[in-house]
C-alpha positions in Angstrom: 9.5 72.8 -27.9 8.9 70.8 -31.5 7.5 67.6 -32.8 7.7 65.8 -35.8 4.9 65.3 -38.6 5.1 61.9 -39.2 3.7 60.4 -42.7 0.3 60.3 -41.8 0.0 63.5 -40.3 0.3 63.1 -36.7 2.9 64.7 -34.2 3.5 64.0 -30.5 2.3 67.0 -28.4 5.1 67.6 -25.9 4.5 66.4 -22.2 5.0 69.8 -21.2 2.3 71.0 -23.3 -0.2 68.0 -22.0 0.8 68.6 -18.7 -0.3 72.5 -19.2 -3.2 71.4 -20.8 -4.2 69.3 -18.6 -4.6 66.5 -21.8 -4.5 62.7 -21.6 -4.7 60.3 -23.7 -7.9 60.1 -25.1 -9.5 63.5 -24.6 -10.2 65.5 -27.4 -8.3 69.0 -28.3 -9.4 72.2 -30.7 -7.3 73.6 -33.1 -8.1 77.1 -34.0 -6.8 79.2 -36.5 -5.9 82.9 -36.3 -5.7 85.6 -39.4 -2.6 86.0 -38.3 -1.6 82.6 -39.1 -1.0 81.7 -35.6 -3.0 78.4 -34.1 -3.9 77.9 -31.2 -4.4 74.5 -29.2 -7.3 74.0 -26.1 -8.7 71.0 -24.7 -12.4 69.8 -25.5 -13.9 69.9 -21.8 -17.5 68.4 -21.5 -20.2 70.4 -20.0 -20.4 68.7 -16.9 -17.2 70.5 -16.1 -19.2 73.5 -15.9 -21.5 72.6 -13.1 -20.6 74.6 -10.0 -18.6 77.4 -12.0 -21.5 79.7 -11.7 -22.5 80.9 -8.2 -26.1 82.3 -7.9 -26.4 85.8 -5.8 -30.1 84.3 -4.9 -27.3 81.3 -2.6 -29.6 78.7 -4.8 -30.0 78.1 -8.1 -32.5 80.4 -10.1 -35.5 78.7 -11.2 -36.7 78.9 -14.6 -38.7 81.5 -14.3 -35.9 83.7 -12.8 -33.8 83.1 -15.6 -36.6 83.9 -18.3 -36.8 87.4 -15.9 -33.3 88.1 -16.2 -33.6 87.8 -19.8 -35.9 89.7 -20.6 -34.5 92.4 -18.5 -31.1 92.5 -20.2 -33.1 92.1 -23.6 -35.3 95.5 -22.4 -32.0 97.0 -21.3 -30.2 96.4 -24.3 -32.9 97.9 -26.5 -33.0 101.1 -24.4 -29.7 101.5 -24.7 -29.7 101.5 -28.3 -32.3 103.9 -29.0 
């Protein structure tokens, strides 16, 4: 697949790409840039797409106070096994 740069710098991603994508018009995409030279093109999702992703072992979410736990922990883990 190709597209043309027009004048003012804009190309026409191919439907096959928005379709992949999952892009419509309107949503936002990220264009980042390798070493290698290659690019690479994702969509911009908003956070509340994230909500539900996670499943908690505990069958409810974790309250505050278990997350600050489990951070610590890893923290204290992660320094132990560094010494």
């Amino acid at each position: 697949m190709d597209s043309t740069v027009t004048s003012k710098g804009q190309a026409t991603i191919p439907k096959a790409v928005r379709d992949f994508l999952g892009v419509k018009p309107g949503d936002r995409i990220k264009f980042f840039i390798h070493p290698d030279g290659s690019v690479v093109i994702l969509p911009l999702q908003p956070v509340t797409r994230l909500k539900g992703m996670f499943t908690s072992p505990l069958g409810r979410p974790a309250t505050h106070q278990e997350f600050d736990e489990a951070i610590a922990s890893g923290a204290a883990e992660r320094f132990r096994n560094s010494r």
